[in-house]
VOLOVO-143286 format. One record per atom (N, C-alpha, C): residue in one letter; x, y, z negated. Coordinates in steps of 0.2 Angstrom, whole numbers, plus 5000, padded with zeros to 4 digits. Each point is the difference from the previous one (the first is absolute). Example, Ala and Ser with C-alpha at 12.3 -4.5 7.8 and 13.67 -1.06 7.14 Angstrom:
! VOLOVO-143286
A506649724961/A499650065000/A500450065000/S499850055004/S500450064999/S499650054997/
This chain:
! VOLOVO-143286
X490648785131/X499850075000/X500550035004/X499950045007/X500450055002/X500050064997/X500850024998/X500250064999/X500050065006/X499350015002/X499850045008/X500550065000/X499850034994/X500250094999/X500550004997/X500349964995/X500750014998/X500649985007/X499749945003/X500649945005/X499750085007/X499750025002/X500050065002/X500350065002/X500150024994/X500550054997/X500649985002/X500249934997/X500849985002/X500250005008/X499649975004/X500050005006/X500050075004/X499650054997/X499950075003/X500650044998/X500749974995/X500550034999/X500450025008/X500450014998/X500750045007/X500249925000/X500049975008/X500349924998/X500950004999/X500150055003/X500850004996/X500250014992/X499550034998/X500049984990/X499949954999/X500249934999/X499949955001/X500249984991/X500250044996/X500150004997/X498950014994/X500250075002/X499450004998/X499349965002/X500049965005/X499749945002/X499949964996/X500749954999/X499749974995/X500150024994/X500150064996/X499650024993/X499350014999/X499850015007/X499350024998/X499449925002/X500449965004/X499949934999/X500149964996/X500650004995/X499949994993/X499650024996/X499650064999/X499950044995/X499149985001/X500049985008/X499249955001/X500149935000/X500349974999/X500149934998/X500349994992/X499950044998/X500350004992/X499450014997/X499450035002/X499350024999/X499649934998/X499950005009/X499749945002/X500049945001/X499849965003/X500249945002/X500050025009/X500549985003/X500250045007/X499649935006/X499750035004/X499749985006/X500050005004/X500250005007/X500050035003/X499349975005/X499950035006/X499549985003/X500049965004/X500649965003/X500349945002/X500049964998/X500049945001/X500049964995/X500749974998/X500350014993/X500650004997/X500349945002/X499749925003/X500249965002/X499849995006/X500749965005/X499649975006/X500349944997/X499349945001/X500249945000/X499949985008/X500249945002/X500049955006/X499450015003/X499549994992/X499249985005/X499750095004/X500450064996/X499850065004/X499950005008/X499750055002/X499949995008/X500450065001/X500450044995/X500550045004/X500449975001/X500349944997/X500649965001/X499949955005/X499449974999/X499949945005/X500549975007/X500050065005/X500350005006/X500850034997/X500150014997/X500750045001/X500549924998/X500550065004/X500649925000/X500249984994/X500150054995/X500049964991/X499550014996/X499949934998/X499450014994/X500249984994/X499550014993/X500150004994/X499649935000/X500449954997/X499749935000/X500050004994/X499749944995/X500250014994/X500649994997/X500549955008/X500549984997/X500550065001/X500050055003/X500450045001/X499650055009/X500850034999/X499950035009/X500149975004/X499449995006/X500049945005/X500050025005/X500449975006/X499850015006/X500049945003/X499350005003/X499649945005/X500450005005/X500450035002/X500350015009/X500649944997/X500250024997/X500849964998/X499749954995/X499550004997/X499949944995/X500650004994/X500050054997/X500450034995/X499850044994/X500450014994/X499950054995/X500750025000/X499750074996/X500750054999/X499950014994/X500449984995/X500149994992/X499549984996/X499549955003/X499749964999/X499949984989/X499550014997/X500050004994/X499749914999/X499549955004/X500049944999/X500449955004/X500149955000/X500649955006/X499449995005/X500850025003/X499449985009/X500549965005/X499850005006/X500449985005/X500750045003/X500050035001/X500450075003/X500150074996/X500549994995/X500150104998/X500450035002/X499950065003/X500550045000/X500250074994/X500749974996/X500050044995/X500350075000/X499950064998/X500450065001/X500550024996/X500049964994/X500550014997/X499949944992/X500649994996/X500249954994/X499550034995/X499650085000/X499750004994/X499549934997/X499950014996/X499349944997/X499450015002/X499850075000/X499350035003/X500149965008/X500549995003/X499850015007/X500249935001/X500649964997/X500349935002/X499549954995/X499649955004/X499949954994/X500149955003/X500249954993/X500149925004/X499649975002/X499949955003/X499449955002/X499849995006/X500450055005/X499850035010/X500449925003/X499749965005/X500549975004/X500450015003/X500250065002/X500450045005/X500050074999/X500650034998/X500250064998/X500550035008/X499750075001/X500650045005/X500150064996/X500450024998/X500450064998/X500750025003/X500250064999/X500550035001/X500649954997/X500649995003/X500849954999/X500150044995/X499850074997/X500550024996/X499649984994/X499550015000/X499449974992/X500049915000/X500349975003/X500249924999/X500149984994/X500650034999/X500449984994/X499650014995/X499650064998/X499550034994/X499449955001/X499850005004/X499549985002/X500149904997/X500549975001/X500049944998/X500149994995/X500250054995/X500649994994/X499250024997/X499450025003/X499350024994/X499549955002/X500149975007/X499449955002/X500249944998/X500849985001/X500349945002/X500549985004/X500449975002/X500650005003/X499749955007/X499449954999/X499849985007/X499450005002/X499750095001/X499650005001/X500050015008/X499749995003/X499850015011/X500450075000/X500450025000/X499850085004/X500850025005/X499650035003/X500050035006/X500550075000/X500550014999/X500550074998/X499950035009/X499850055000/X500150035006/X500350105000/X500249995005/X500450095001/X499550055001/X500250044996/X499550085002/X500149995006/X499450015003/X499950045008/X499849935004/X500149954999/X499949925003/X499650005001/X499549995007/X499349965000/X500149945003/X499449984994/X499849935002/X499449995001/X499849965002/X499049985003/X499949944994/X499350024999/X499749984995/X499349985004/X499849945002/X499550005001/X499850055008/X499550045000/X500150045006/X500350084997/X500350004996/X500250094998/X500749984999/X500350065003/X500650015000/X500350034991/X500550004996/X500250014991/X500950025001/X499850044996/X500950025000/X499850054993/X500649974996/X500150044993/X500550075001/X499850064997/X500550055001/X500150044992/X500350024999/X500550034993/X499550044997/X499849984994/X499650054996/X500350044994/X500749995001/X500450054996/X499749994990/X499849945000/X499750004992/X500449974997/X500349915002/X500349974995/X500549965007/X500549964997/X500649965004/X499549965006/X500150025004/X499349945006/X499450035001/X499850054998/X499150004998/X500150045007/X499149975002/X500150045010/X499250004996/X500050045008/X499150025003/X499949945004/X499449975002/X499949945007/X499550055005/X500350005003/X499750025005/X499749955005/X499350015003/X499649955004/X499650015006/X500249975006/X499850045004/X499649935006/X499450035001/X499749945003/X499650045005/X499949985008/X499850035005/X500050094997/X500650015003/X500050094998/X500050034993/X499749954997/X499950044994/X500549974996/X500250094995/X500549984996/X499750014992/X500249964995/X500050034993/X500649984997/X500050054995/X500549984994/X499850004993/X500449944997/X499450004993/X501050034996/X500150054996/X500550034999/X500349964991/X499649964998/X500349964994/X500350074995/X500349994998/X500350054994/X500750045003/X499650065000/X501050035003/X500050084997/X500550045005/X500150064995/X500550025007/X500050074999/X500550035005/X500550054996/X500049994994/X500850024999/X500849965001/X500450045000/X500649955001/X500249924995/X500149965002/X500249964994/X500749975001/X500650015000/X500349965002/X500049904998/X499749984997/X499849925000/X499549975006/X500050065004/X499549955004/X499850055005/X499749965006/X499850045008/X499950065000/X499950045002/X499550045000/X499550005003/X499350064998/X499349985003/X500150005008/X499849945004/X499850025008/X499550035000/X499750085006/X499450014999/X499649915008/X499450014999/X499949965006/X499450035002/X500050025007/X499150025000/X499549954999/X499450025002/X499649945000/X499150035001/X499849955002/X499150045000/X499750004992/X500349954997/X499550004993/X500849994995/X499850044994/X500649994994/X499749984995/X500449934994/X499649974994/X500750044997/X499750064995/X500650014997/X499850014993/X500749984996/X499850014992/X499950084999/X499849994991/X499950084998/X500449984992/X500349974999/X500249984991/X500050104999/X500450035003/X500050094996/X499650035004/X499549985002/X499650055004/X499550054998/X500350054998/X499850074995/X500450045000/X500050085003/X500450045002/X500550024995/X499949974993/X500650024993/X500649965003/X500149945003/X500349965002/X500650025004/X500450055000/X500650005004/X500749994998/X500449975004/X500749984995/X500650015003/X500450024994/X500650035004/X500449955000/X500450005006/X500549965003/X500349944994/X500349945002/X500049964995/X500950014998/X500550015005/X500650064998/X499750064994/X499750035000/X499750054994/X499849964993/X499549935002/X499950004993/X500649954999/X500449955004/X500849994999/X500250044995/X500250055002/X500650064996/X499350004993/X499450025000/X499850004992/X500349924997/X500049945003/X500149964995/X500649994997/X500450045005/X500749985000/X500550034993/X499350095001/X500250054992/X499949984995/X499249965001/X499849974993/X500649944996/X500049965006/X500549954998/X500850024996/X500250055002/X500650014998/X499850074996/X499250044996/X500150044997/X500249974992/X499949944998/X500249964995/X500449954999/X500749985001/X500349965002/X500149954994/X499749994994/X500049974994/X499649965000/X499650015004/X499349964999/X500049965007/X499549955001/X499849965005/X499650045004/X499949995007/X499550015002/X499749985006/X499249984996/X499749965005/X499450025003/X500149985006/X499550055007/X499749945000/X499350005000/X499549955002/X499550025007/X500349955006/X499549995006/X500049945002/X499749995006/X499549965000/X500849955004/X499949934999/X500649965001/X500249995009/X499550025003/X500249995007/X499750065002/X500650025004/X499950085006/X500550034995/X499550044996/X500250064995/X500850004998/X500049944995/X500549984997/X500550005004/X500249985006/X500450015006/X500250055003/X499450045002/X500150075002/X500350034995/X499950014993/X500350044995/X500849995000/X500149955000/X500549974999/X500850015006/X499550025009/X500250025006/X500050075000/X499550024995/X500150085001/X500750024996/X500049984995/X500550014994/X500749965004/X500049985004/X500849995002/X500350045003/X499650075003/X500250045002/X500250054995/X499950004994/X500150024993/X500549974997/X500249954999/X500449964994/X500249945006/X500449954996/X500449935001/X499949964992/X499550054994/X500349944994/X499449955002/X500249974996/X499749914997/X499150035000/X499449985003/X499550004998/X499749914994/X499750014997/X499849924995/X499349995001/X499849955003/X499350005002/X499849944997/X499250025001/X499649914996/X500049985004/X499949924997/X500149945004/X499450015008/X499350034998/X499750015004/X500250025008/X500450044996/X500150075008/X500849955002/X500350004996/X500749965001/X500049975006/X499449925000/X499949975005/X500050045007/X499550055000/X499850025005/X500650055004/X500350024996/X500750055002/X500549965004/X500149954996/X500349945005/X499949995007/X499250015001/X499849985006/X500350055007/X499850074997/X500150065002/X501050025003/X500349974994/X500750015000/X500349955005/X499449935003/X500349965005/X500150025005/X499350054999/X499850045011/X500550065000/X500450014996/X500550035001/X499850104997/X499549984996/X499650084998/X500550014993/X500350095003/X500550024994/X499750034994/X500349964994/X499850034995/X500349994993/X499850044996/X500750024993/X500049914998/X500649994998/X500249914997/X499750004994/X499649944998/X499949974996/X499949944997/X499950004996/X500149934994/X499349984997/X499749954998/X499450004998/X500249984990/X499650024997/X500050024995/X500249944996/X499749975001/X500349924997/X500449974999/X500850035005/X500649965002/X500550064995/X499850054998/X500150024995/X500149984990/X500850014997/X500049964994/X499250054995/X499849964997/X499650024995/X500050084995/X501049994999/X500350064999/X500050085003/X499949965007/X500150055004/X499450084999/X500050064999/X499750034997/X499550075005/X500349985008/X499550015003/X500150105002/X500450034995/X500050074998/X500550025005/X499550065005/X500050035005/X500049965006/X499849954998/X500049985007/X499049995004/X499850005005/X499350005004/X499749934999/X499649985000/X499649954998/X499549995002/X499749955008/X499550015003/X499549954999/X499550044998/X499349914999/X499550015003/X499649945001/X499150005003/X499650074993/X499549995002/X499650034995/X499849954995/X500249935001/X499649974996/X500549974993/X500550035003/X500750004992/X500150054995/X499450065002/X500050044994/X499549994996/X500250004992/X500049994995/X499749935000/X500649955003/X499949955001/X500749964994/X500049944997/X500450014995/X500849995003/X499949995009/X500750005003/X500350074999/X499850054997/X500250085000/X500249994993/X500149944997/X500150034994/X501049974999/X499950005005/X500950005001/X500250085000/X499850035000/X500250085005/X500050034994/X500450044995/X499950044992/X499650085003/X500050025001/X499650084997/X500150005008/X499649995006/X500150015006/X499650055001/X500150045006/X499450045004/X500049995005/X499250015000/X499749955005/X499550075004/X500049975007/X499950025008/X499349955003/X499650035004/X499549965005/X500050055007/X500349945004/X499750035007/X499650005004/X499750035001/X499249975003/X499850095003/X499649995006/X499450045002/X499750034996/X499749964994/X499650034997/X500250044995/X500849984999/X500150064994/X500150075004/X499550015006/X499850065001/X499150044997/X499949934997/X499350024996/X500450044993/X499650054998/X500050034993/X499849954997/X500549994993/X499949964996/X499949914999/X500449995006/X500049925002/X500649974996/X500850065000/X500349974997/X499950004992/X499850034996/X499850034993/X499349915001/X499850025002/X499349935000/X500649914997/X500450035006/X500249914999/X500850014994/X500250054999/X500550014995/X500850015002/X500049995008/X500750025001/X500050084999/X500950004998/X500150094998/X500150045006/X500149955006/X500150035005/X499749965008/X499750055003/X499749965008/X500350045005/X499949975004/X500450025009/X499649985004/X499750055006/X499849995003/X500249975007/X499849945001/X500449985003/X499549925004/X499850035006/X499649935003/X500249975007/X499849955002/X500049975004/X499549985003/X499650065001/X499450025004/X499950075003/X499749995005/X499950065003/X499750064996/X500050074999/X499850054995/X499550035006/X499550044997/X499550045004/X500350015007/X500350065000/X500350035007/X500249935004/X500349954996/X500249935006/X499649985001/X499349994995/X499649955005/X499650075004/X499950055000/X499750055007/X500349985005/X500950024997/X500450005007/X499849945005/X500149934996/X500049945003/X499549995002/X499450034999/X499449985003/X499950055007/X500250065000/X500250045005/X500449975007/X500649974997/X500649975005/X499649965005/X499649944996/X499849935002/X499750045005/X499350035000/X499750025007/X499449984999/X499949964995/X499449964999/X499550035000/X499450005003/X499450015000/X499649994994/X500149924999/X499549984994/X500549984994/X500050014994/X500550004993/X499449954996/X500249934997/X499849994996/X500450014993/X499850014995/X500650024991/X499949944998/X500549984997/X499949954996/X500550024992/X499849974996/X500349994992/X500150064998/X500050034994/X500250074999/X499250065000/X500450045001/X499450055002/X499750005006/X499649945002/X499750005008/X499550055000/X499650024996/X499450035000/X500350065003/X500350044995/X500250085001/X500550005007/X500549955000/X500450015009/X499450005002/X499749945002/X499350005007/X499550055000/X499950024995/X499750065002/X500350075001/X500550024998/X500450055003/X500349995007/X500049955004/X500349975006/X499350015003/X499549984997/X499650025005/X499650065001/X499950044993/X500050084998/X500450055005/X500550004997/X500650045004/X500449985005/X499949915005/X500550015002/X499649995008/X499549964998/X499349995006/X500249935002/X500449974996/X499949925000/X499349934999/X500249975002/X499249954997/X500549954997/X500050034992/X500349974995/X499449974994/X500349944999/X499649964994/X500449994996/X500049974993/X500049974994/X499949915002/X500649954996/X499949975002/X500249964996/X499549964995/X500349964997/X500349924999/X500550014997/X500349935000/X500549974993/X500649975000/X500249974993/X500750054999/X500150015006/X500850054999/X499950064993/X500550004997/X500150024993/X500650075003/X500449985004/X500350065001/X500650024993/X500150054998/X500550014993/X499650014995/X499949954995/X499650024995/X500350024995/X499550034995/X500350034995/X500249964995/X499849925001/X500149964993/X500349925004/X500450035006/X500549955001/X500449974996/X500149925001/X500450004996/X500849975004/X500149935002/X500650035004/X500149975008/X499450045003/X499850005008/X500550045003/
């Protein structure tokens, strides 16, 4: 069912109330069931996709010119991965090309001898007849956009990124391009987020408003848990204690030489030791898990995007949430899709429907909805 007259109304708003956009695109998808008149998928066999330089195979995103996939969900011959997440890296490819900085992550979750191929931001190399060069998605340690360019044309499929400052990792490159595959995990105008120095300074209040007690901030074991931990050394010098999860992967980070508050992982600590006032960081999948039952009367924290929803933290029981992603917010995916120059936008993961249609409503793009396996930041991560 199209929502004709309600999805009408949102679109015939002021396009700079983008706020009120997507409330009133909420308030018809909370109704109904939401459709758009496009078709919500492009698969491979479509004939919008047919001829263009990347297609949706089952195994992933293909392209025929270079004989390759970009984060590829079945084993193939050739992937190019954008980054260590689980949604985007799987085992079982013959040959992996990734960013030198996502190596180490990258083999410590695939395997220490798997094929691959560490290459430099900005580096091209020829694949086949297309020319490939990875550039800085600003989301996690290594994670790039691949950009691909075959007789004149260029695309870029942008993997997971975000354009706020992080100190653990690159910053976004913008790259132009004729066609853009870009995520939508916060794609809904509610979605804006204040600098990650900002929500720093909240954890750092919370942390030291009760110094009797433990406390433990739960995010996700790779990206998150690093940045938190780089933002906060511009804050403090004491001890952070972390699970074994995230432990491993700090290590990784603290080789490439990324600054960040010192810590211990929580195990190398005596039995007796009582934890009181000090920080304590875990995956989401150590809450209410019987490893927390080391911690006496602790207060507990979740970092995440979505504790910008009303009632996300209350839903899962932490006493406190932080907003705090590693993903582009509304205004960044507009901006970045502005930057690029792109003509045509396909959405992937997240909100594809409502971006793609507002990109092509208000911005006079030929934007689609495009489905595929990318998971993006989910709500019920566990320690991705």
């Amino acid at each position: 069912m199209i929502i004709q007259e309600e999805f009408s109304s949102a679109i015939a708003l002021n396009p700079t109330n983008l706020l009120q956009f997507g409330s009133a695109i909420r308030r018809a998808t909370q109704r109904h069931q939401f459709v758009t008149e496009r078709p919500t998928a492009i698969y491979y066999s479509d004939f919008s996709m047919t001829a263009a330089l990347i297609t949706v195979r089952p195994e992933g995103l293909y392209c025929a010119a270079g004989n390759f996939y970009i984060d590829p969900w079945k084993p193939v011959e050739t992937a190019l991965i954008t980054h260590a997440h689980a949604d985007h890296a799987y085992s079982g490819h013959q040959h992996y090309y990734a960013t030198a900085l996502s190596e180490g992550i990258l083999r410590k979750r695939l395997g220490q001898d798997i094929d691959l191929s560490g290459v430099s931001y900005g580096e091209k190399f020829k694949l086949g007849d297309a020319w490939v060069s990875f550039h800085a998605a600003g989301h996690v340690l290594g994670s790039a956009q691949v950009r691909v360019e075959h007789k004149g044309e260029v695309w870029v499929a942008s993997g997971d990124y975000k354009r706020g400052s992080d100190p653990s990792c690159d910053p976004f490159e913008v790259v132009e391009c004729d066609s853009f595959i870009t995520e939508a995990t916060f794609g809904l105008p509610i979605y804006r987020w204040d600098s990650g120095a900002v929500t720093a300074e909240q954890i750092y209040q919370w942390w030291q408003r009760d110094l009797t007690r433990p406390s433990l901030l739960f995010c996700y074991a790779f990206g998150k848990s690093q940045r938190v931990l780089a933002e906060l050394a511009q804050l403090s010098d004491r001890t952070v204690y972390l699970h074994g999860a995230v432990h491993t992967l700090t290590e990784i980070y603290r080789d490439l030489g990324i600054h960040m508050l010192p810590t211990l992982p929580v195990s190398q600590m005596e039995k007796s030791y009582s934890f009181a006032g000090d920080l304590i960081i875990a995956p989401p999948s150590g809450y209410r898990s019987s490893w927390m039952k080391r911690f006496k009367r602790p207060q507990t924290a979740f970092a995440s995007g979505w504790m910008a929803v009303r009632g996300a933290r209350r839903r899962r029981g932490y006493e406190r949430g932080f907003v705090l992603s590693d993903h582009a917010d509304w205004p960044g995916l507009i901006q970045t899709v502005t930057q690029t120059k792109a003509k045509t936008v396909y959405v992937t993961h997240g909100q594809n429907d409502v971006l793609s249609r507002y990109l092509s409503e208000e911005m006079g793009l030929d934007a689609s909805p495009l489905k595929t396996l990318f998971e993006g930041e989910t709500e019920d991560a566990a320690a991705v």
